[in-house]
Each structure stands twice: as C-alpha cells, then as structure tokens.
C-alpha positions as CSV (number, residue, x, y, z in Angstrom):
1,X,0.0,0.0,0.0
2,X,1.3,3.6,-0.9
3,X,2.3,5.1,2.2
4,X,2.6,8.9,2.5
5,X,5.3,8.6,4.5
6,X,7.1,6.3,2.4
7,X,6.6,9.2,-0.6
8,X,10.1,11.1,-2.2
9,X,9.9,14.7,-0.9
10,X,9.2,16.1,-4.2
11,X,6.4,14.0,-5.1
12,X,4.6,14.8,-1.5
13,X,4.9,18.8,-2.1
14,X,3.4,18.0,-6.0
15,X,0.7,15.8,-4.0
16,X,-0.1,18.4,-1.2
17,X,-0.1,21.4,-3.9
18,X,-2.5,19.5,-6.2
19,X,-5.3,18.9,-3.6
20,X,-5.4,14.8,-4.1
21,X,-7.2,13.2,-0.9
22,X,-6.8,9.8,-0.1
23,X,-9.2,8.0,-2.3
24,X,-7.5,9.9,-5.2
25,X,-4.3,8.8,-4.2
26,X,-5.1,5.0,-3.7
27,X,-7.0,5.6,-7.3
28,X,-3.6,6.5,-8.8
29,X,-1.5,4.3,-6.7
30,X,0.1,3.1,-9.5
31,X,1.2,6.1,-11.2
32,X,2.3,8.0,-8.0
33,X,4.5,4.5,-7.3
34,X,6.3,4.8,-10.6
35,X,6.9,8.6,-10.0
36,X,8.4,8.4,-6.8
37,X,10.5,5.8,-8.2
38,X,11.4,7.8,-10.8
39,X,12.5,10.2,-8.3
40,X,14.4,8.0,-5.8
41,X,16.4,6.6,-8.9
42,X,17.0,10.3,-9.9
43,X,18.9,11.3,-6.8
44,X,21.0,7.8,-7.1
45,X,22.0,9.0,-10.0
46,X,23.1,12.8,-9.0
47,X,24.6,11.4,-5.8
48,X,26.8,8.9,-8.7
49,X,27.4,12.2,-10.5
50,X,28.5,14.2,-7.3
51,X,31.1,11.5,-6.9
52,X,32.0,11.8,-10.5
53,X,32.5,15.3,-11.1
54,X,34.2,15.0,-7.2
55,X,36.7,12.8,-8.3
56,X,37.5,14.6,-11.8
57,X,37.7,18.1,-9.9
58,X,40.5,16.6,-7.9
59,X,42.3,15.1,-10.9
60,X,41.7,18.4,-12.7
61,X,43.2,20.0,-9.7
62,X,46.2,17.7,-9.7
63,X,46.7,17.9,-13.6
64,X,46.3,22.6,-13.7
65,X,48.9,21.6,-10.3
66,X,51.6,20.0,-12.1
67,X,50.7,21.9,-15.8
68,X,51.7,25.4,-13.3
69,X,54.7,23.8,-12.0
70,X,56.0,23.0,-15.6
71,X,55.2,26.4,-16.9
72,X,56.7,28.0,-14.0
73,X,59.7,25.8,-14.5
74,X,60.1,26.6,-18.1
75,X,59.4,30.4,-17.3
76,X,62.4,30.4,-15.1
77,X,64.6,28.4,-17.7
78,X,63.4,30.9,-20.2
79,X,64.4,33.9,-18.3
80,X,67.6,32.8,-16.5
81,X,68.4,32.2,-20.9
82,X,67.0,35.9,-21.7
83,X,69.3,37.3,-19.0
84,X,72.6,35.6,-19.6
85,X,72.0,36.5,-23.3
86,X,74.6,39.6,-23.4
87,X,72.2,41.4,-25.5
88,X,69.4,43.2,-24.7
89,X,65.6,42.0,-25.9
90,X,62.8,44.1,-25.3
91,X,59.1,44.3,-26.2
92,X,57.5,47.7,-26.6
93,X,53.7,48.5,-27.3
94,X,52.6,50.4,-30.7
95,X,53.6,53.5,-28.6
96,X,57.1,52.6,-28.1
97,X,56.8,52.2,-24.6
98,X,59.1,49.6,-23.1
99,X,56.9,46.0,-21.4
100,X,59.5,43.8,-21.0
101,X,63.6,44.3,-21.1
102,X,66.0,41.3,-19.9
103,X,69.0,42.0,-16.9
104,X,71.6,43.0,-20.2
105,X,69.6,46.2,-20.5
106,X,71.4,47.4,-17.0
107,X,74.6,46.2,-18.0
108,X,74.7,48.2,-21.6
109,X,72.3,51.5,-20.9
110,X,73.2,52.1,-17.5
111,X,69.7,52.6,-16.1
112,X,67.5,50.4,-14.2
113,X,64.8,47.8,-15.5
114,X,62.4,48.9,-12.8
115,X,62.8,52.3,-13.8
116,X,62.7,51.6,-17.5
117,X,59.6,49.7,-17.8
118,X,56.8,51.7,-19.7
119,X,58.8,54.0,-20.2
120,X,59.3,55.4,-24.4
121,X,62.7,54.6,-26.1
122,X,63.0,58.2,-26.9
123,X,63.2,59.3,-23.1
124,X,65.5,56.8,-22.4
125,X,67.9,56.2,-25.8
126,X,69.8,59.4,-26.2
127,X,71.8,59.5,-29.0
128,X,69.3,58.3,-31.8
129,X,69.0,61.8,-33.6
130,X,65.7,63.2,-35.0
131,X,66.1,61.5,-38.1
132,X,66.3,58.5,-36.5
133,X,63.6,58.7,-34.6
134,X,61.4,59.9,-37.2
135,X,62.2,56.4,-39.1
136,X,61.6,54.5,-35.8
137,X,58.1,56.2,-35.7
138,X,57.3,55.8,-39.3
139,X,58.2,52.4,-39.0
140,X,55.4,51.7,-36.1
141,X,52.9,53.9,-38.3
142,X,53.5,52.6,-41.3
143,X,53.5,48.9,-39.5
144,X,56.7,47.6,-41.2
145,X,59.1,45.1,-40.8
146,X,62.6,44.6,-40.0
147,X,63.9,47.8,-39.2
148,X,68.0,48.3,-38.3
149,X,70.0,50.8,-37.4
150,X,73.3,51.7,-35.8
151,X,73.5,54.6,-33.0
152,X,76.3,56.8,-30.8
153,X,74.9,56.2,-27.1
154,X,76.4,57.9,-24.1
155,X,75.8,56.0,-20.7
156,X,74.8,58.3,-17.2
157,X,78.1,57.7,-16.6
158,X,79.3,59.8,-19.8
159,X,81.2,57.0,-21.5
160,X,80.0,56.9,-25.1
161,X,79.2,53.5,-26.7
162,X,77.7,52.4,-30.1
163,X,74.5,50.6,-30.6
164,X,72.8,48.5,-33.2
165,X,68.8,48.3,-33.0
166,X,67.3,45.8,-34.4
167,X,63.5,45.7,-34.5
168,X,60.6,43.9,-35.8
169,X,56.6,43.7,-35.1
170,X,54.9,41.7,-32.8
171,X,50.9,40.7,-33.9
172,X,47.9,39.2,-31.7
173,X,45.7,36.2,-33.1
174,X,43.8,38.1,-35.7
175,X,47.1,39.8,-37.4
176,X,46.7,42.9,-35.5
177,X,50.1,44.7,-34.7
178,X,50.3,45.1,-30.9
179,X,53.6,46.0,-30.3
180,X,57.2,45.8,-31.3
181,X,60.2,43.1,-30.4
182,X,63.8,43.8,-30.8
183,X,67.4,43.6,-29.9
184,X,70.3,46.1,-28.7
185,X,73.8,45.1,-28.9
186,X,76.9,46.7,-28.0
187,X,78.9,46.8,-31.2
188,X,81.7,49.4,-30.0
189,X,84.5,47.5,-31.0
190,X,83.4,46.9,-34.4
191,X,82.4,50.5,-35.3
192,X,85.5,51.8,-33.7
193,X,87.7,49.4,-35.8
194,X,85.9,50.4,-38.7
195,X,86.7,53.8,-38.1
196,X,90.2,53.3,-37.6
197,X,90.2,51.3,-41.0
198,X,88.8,54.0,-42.5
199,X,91.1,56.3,-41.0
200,X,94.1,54.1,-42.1
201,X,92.9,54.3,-45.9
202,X,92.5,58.1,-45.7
203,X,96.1,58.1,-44.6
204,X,97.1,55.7,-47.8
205,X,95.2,57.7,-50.1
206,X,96.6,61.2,-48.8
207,X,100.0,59.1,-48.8
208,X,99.6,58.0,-52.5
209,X,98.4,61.3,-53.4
210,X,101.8,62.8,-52.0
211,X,103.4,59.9,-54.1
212,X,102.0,60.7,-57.2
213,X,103.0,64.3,-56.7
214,X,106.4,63.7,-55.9
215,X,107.0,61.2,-58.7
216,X,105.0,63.3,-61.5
217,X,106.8,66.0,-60.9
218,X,110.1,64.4,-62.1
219,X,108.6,63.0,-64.8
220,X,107.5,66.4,-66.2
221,X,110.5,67.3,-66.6
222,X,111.6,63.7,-69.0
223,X,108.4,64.2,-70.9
224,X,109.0,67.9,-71.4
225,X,112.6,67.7,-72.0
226,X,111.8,64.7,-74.8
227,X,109.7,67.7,-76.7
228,X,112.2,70.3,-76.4
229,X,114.5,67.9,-78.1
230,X,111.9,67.4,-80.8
231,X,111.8,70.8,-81.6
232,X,115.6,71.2,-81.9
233,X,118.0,70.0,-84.8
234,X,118.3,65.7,-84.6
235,X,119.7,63.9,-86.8
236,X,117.7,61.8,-89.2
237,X,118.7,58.3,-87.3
238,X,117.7,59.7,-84.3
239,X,114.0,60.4,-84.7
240,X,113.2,57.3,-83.8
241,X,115.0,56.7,-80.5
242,X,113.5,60.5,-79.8
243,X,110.0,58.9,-80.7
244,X,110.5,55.7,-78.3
245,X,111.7,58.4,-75.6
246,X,108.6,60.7,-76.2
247,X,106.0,58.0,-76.3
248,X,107.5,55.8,-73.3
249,X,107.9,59.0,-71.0
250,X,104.4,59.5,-71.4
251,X,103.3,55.7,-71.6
252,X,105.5,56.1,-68.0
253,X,103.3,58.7,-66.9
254,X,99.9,56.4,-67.5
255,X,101.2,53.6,-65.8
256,X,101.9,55.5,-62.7
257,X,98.8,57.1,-62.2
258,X,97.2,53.7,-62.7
259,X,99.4,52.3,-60.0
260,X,99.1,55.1,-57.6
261,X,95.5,55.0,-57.6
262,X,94.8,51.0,-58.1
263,X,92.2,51.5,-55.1
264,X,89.9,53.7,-57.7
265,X,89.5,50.2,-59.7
266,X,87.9,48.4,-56.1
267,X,85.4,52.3,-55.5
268,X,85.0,52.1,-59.8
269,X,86.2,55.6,-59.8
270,X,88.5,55.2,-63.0
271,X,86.4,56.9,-65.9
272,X,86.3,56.1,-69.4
273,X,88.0,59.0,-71.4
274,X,86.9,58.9,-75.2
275,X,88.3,60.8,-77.9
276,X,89.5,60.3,-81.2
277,X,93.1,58.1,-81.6
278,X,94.6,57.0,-84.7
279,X,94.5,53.2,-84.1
280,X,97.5,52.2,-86.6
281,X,99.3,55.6,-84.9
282,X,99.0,53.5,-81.3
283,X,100.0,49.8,-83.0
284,X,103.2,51.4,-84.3
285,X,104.3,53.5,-80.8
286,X,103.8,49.8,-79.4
287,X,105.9,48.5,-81.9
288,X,108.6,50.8,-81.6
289,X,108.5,50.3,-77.9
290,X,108.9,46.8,-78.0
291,X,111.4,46.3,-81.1
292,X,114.7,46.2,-79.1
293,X,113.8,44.3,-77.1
294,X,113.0,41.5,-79.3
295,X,115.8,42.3,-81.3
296,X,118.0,42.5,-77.4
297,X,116.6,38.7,-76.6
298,X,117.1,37.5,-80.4
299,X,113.4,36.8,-80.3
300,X,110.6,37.5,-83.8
301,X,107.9,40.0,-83.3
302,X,105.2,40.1,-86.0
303,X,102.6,42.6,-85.9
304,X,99.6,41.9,-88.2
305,X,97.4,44.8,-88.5
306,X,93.5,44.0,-90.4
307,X,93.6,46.5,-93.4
308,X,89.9,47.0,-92.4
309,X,90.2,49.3,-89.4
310,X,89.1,52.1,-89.6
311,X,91.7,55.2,-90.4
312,X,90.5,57.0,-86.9
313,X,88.3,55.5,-84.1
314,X,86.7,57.1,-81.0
315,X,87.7,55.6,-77.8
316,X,90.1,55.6,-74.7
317,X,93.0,55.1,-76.5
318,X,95.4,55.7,-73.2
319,X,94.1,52.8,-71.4
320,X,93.7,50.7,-74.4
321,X,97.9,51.0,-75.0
322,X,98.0,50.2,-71.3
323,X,96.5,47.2,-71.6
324,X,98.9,46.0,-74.9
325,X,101.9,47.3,-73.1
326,X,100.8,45.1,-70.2
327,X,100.1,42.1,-72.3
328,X,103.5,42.7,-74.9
329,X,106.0,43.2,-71.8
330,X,104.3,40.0,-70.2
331,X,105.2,38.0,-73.4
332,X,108.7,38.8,-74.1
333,X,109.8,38.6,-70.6
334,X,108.2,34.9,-70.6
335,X,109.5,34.1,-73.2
336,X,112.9,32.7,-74.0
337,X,113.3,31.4,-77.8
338,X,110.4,31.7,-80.9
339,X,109.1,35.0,-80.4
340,X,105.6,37.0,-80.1
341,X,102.5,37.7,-82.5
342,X,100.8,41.0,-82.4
343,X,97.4,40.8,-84.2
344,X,94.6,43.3,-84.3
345,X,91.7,42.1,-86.6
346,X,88.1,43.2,-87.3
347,X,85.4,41.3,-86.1
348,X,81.9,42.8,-86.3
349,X,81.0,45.7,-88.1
350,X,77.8,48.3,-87.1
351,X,76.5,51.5,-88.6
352,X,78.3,53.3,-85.5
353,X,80.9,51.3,-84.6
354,X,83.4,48.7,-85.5
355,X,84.7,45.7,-83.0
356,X,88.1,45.2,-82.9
357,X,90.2,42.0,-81.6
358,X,93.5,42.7,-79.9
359,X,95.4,39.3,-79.7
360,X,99.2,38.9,-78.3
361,X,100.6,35.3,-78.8
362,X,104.2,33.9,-77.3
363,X,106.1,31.2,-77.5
364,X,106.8,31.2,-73.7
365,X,107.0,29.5,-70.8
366,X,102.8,29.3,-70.8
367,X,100.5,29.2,-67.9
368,X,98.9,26.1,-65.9
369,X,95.7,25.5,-66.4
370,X,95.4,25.6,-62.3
371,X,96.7,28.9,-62.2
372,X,95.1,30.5,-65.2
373,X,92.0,32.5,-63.1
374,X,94.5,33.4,-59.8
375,X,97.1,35.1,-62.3
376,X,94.3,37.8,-63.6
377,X,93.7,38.9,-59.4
378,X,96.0,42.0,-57.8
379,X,99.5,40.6,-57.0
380,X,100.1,37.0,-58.3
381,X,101.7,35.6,-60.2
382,X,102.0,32.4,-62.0
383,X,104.2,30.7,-59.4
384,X,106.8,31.5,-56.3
385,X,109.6,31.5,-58.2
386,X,108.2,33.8,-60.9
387,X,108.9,37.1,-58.8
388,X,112.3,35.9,-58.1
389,X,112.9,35.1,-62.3
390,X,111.2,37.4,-64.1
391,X,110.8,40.5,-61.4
392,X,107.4,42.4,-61.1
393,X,104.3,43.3,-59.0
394,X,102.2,41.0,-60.4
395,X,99.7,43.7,-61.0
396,X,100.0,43.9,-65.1
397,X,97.2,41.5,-65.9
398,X,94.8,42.2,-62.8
399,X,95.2,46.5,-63.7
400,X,94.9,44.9,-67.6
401,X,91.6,43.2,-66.8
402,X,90.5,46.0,-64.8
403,X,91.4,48.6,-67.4
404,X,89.2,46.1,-69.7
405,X,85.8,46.3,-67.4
406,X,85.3,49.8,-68.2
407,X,85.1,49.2,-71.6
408,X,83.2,47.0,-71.5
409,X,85.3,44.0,-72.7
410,X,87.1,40.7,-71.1
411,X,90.5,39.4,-71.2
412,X,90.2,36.1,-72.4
413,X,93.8,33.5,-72.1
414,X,94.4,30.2,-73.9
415,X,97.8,28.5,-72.1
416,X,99.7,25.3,-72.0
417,X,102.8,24.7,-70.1
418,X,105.8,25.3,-72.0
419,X,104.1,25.7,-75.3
420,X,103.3,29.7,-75.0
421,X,99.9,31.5,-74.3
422,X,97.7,33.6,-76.2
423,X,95.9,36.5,-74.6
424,X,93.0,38.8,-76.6
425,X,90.0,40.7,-76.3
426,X,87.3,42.6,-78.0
427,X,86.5,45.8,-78.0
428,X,83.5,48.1,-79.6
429,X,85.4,51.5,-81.0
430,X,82.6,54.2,-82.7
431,X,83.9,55.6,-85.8
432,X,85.1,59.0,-86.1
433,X,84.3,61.9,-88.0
434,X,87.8,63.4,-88.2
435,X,89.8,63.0,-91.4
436,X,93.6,61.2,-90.5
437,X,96.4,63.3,-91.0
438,X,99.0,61.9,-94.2
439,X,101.9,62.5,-90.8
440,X,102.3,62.4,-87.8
441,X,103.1,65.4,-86.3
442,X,105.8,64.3,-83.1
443,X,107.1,67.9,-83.1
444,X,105.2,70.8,-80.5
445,X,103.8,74.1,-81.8
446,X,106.9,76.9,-81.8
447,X,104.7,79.7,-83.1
448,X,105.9,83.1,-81.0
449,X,103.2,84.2,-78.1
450,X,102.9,88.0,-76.8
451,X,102.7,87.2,-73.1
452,X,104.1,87.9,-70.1
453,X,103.7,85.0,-67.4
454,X,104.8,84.7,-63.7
455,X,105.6,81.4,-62.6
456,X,105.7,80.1,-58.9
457,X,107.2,76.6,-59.6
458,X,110.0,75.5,-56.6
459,X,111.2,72.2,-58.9
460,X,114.5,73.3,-60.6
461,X,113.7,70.8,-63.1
462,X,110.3,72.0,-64.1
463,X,111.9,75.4,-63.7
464,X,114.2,74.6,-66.3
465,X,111.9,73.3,-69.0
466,X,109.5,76.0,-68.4
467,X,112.4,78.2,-69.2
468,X,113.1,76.6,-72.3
469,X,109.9,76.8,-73.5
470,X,109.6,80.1,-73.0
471,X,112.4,81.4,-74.9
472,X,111.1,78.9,-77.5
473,X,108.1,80.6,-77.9
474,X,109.2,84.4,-77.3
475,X,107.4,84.1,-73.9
476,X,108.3,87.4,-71.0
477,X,108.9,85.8,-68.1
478,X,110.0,85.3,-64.4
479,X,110.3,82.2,-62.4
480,X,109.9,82.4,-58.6
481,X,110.5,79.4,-56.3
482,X,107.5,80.2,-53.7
483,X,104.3,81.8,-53.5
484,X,106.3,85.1,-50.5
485,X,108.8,85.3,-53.5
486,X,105.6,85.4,-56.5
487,X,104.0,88.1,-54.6
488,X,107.3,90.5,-53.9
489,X,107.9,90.1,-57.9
490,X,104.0,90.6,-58.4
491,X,103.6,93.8,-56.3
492,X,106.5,95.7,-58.2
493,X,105.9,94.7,-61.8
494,X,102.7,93.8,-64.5
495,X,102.2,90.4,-66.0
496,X,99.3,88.9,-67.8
497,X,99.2,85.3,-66.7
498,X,100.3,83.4,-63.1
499,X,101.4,79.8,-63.6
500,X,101.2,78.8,-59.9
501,X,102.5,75.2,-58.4
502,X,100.2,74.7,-55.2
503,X,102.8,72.5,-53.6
504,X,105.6,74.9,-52.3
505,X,107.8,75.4,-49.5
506,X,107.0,79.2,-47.3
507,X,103.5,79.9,-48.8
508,X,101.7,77.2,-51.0
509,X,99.9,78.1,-54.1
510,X,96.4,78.2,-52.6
511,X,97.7,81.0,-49.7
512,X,99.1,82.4,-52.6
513,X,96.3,83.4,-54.9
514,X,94.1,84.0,-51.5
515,X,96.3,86.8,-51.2
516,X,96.4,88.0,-54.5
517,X,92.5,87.8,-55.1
518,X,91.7,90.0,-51.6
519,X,94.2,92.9,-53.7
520,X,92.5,96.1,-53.6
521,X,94.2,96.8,-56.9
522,X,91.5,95.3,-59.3
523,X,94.3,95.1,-62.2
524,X,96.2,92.7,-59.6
525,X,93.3,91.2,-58.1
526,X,91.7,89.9,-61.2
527,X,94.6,88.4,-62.9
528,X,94.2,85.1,-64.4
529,X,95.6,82.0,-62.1
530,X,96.4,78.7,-63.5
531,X,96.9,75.8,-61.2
532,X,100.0,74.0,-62.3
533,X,100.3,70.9,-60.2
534,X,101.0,67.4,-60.4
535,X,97.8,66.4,-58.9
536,X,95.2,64.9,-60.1
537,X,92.5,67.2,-61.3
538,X,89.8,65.0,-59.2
539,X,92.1,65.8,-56.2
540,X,92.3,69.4,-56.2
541,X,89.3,70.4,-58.3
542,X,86.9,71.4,-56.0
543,X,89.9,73.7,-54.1
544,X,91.1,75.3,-57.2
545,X,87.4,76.7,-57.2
546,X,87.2,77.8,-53.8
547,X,90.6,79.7,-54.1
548,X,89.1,81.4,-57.4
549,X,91.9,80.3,-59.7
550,X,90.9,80.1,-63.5
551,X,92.6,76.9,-64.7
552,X,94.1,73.9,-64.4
553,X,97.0,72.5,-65.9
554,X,98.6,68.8,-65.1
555,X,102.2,67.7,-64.6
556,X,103.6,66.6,-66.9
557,X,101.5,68.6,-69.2
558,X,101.6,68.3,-73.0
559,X,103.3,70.7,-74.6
560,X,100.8,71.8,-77.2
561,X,98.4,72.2,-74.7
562,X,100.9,74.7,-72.3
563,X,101.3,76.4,-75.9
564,X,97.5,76.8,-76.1
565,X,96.9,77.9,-73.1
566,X,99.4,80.9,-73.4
567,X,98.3,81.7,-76.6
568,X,94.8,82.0,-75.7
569,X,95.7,84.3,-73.0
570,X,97.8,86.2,-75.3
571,X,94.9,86.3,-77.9
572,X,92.7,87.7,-74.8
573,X,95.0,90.1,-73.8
574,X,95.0,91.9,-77.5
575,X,91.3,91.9,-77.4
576,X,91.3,94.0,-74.0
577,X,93.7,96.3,-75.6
C-alpha cells in the first residue's frame, strides 16, 4: 500500500499542492508509485554524479597543479636564458613604450629595469638623432618590418658607446600589430675598428696622393725635355730613338697614375676618357717600344694589323695602349726562344661602330691551367719563383683586366705549359668623323706668343723646362721658387698670366692666390691663375674653385696644350687692348 510517509519529498509537495485526498491517491497508486521511483532513482544518479564530477575536480586540480609547475619551470629556464643573453631583448607597445627588457639592459644603458619599464625609447635612448627617430616612428605607423639601425649612445656615466637596434613587429591572433620586439647590442669594438680602417685608408690615399706628386713631378721634366728635343735639330737616325723616348715617357706617366691609384679600380672611380686616336698611330708606338727588345733577346715580333680598321676610331685610346703594353711586356719577358704575335683584326661591323680583336701570342713558358683565373687577381703571379725570375708586382694582368671592365670587354687567355699562351679581347670603338692626318706630327707648336707669365714653380727641373719653352716661344717671363717670392715680384711689376704650383715650401699656391684675389688693386686682383700641379685634377678640383683660380693644368702637361693655353691668354689680352 502507498504510504505517505514512504513518498520522495518532491512527489509529497506536488501531492499536497495539487489537492489529491486519499481516495484519489489510492485511485492513482500506480502512477504515483512509478513517480516516486522515478524520483528516488534520480537522486541515485546525481549522488553517482556528485562522486564523478568530485573525483574529476580533484584530478583536474592535480593535472592545472603539475601543468603550473611546468610552466613556472620553463618560465624560469626561459628567463635565467633571456638574461645571460649579453644582449638586450625588449618588447615595446605600438607607442614605443618599453613591457618587458631582460637583466643585459642594466649592463649596456646604465639605467635600471624597474625604472625603465613603460617608459618610451625616446626618453631613455639618447643618441638616436631626430632622423632616426622619425624612421623609428614611421616604421610603427606605417607597420613595417625589419627595421636596423646603428646609433652613438652615451651612458649616465658619460662614457659613449655604439649601438645596433634591431626591430621587428609583434601581432595578436587576428594579425593585428600590438607592439614591437627587438634587440640592442653593443657593437663598439666593431664601429671603432671600422673607423680606424677608414682612418688608415684616408692616410694611404693622402700618402699616394703625395706619391704621385712627388714622382710626377720628375717625370714632367723627361716628358717635357723629350719635346724640347723634338723641336731642336736631330739627326735623321735619331728620330726614332726620340719617338721611343717621347712615347715611353708619357706611356711612364699612365702607368703610374694607374698604379698610384689602383684603389679607384675596387670604388669604380676610373672613368672612361673617349676621344679620337689614330689606331694604326698606337699599333706602331707599341711596336717601336717593344722592337729592341725583341731584337736584345734575339726573339721575332710580328705585328699583323686587319687592313679594315678604320683610319680614326673614338675611344680611350690611353688605357687601351695600357693594356697591350701590359700584355707585350708580359710575353717577351716569358719568353725565352720563338718569339711573339701582335694581331689586331676586325670582327663585327655596325652602322656606328666597329669591334676590334686585340690578340698577343708567345712562345713562352705558358701558364697552368690551375693557375690560369689566380694570375688575372691583384699581386700574383704564376708561381713563387716567378717574382724571383722574371721580377714584377704582379699587377699587369689584374690592372689589364681591370682597365678592360670599363670598356666594356674581357681578357680572355688560352695557355699550356711550355708551349706559350695567347691573350686577346674585343672591344667596340665608334667611328670618327675626323679626317687622319698623311703624318704624324711628333714635333710641338713653336709659333711666338705676346705674353708675359709669372711662374711660382720650386722644382728646378720644371723650372728649367719651363724656361726653355719660354724662350722657344718668345714668352716674358720670371720664375719664382714660392708663393712670399711670386708676390714681392708681383707687387713691383705687371704680368698677364700666373702659372702657380700649389705644392711649395714658405707659402703654397692656394695661400698664394688668397692673397692675391683679396688685392685692392683690381688690375692685380683679377689676374688670371692657373693651377700648375701634379695632382690629379679629381684631387684638387673642387679647391682650385674655392681659391678662385681660373685653370688647371697637369704635370707633366703636354706641350701643345701649355702652348695653347698661353696663346689664348695672349689672344685675350689683345682683345682687351
């Protein structure tokens, strides 16, 4: 019988709120059994549940336990990396403001962790200009990536240091840039040693510039003294030896500014110079050059020229008879017995411009086929023993195939080991639209000039040849051996032209014509100055401006062109009359 006791709690509240008597209830005794059944098996099953989810919460417990441990412990394995890393990391938000920085940040800035957190890089950085900081900013607006530089930094303590930034952005889940992560690192040593390196090669270059001067200067006085005897009475015989002379003095000349500035070939600051050349003209000069000595070491030379070329080509004709002088000096010094084979040929022809193949073939000692790429680099040569036999830098070939570059064209070598080697390349020459002269003309203008010139030049061989010139050419002058001495004669007496070395013992050239330019006389003050120096124009250019001088004029100079330079001067000063 359905006792009312015996009912589950839920099922006698339903009961009592539904009204049922106790007729109704022994009516339905049925159904209210199976409900309360219902019921009593319910709460077995949440009390099986309770125990359940009891015993899962304490493995959960167990599992987020050891789970914290291991994160903890790879936390601290993490940082104690971070912060033996000498370098600083560092996270920063989109604003620049510093969220994390590792112990090395101390140790390189000079200022605290604690007190750098959240703070911005520009309070803190000093020494990253405005420019820098601009690109640091446009970098985080612009959301970029990768972003290096290099920075002076001076420490609280005033010690200055140099820094390299490396930076790059951070993003959330959804690509979203949230902040910045980067590196400092301390790269002192290296920037300092790269500014002593650079120091070092500002010392070679103002030491090869003083080089060139000093050797130049010399060699104005061979070149200029091989005209002067061109212009005097020679026997017939010895036109030729006078030719040699001429053309080696100057071929001299082209070879030492080549080798005084071989660092222009590494910076590509050796220019091609075109201008019109008589090709045959520069095949015979080499000829000439190279004659006695094949005829000295008993040796053949045959030099096959292609009927083809062209009468007169545009091109750099100086550093092209570099390059053959190079290549015909290398082949009779290799070479013992047989002899060498000079061949220039045609080998493409264009509307504009004609290719050429220069080809110089020995009978000599050849190359190995091991050594046939290192010989073409700066200072080799084909073996150890070849400085010791044959003498040389070993620079011939690498200045040859440097020479080569700029025009555009490759030295190309075929070589076996005792059986001789065969050098060539091409070149591309634009015709010209000059008309070749029946003759050479080897001898300088001698036409008289109306002029009176002042000349501060302290070499008593450039004096001389100056001298000689001038009383070639009918030329007033007066030679003074400093700039104090130019300006005594220049105060006293009139002249129409200053000729002024800027290299010179008491006052230099460019004291010199600061002087004369701040003159109040304007007939002094105005005169025109030429620069007469053995530097290179490139060197002292941008000077010669500065000091106001109105020229420039190389040693050795040409002679023609010291001819007309006076002339014009002379030709200006009968127009102003």
């Amino acid at each position: 019988m359905l006792e009312k006791n015996n009912l589950h709690r839920l099922l006698k509240r339903q009961i009592s709120n539904a009204g049922f008597n106790a007729s109704e209830i022994k009516k339905f005794k049925s159904f209210f059994e199976t409900v309360n059944d219902a019921y009593i098996g319910f709460d077995d099953d949440v009390k099986h549940v309770e125990v359940i989810l009891d015993q899962s919460s304490n493995e959960l417990y167990k599992l987020n336990k050891a789970l914290k441990f291991k994160v903890d412990n790879a936390e601290n394995k993490l940082n104690t990396i971070v912060n033996t890393i000498e370098d600083v990391i560092f996270q920063t938000n989109m604003n620049g403001d510093f969220i994390y920085l590792n112990n090395a940040w101390e140790d390189l800035i000079g200022v605290s962790v604690k007190h750098a957190l959240h703070q911005n890089y520009k309070d803190l950085l000093f020494g990253i200009n405005a420019n820098e900081k601009d690109k640091i900013n446009e970098f985080l607006n612009c959301q970029n990536r990768n972003y290096n530089t290099l920075f002076e930094y001076y420490k609280p303590t005033g010690e200055k240091i140099w820094i390299q930034l490396r930076l790059d952005l951070t993003y959330d889940v959804n690509g979203k840039p949230i902040g910045t992560i980067g590196t400092l690192s301390d790269v002192t040593q290296l920037k300092e040693t790269e500014i002593e390196l650079n120091q070092a090669n500002k010392t070679k270059d103002e030491f090869i510039s003083t080089m060139s001067h000093e050797i130049r200067t010399p060699l104005n006085a061979v070149i200029g003294m091989s005209d002067i005897l061109l212009m005097e009475k020679y026997l017939p015989e010895q036109l030729e030896n006078l030719k040699i002379l001429k053309y080696s003095s100057e071929h001299l000349l082209a070879l030492i500014n080549d080798l005084l500035n071989l660092n222009k070939f590494k910076s590509n600051e050796i220019e091609l110079i075109e201008d019109d050349f008589d090709l045959a003209e520069l095949v015979q000069n080499n000829q000439l050059h190279f004659k006695q000595i094949s005829q000295k070491k008993e040796l053949y030379f045959k030099t096959i020229i292609d009927k083809n070329i062209p009468n007169i080509l545009k091109g750099d004709s100086l550093k092209l008879s570099q390059v053959l002088k190079n290549l015909l000096s290398n082949a009779f010094k290799f070479t013992h017995t047989g002899g060498v084979v000079f061949k220039v040929a045609v080998v493409k022809t264009k509307i504009n411009t004609t290719t050429i193949r220069f080809s110089v073939t020995d009978t000599g000692i050849g190359v190995s086929y091991d050594k046939q790429k290192d010989i073409f680099k700066s200072f080799v040569q084909a073996n150890n023993k070849t400085s010791t036999l044959y003498g040389g830098s070993g620079l011939g070939l690498y200045i040859s195939k440097e020479l080569l570059k700029i025009q555009n064209s490759n030295l190309q070598l075929e070589s076996e080991i005792g059986k001789g080697s065969k050098f060539w390349f091409d070149i591309s020459f634009k015709y010209s639209n000059q008309v070749l002269l029946d003759e050479v003309n080897y001898v300088s203008n001698t036409a008289p000039i109306n002029l009176k010139v002042l000349v501060a030049e302290d070499n008593s061989l450039n004096a001389i040849l100056l001298v000689k010139l001038f009383k070639k050419w009918n030329v007033d002058y007066v030679i003074a051996k400093n700039g104090e001495e130019l300006l005594d004669v220049f105060l006293d007496t009139d002249f129409n032209l200053i000729l002024m070395d800027l290299q010179m013992p008491v006052l230099d050239g460019y004291d010199t014509s600061r002087i004369i330019r701040k003159m109040e006389d304007s007939s002094k003050s105005m005169i025109p100055i030429i620069a007469l120096t053995a530097f290179s124009e490139s060197e002292v250019g941008d000077k010669i401006k500065r000091y106001k001088m109105n020229g420039y004029l190389s040693k050795p100079f040409k002679i023609d062109e010291l001819h007309k330079l006076l002339a014009f001067y002379s030709n200006k000063k009968q127009l102003v009359i």
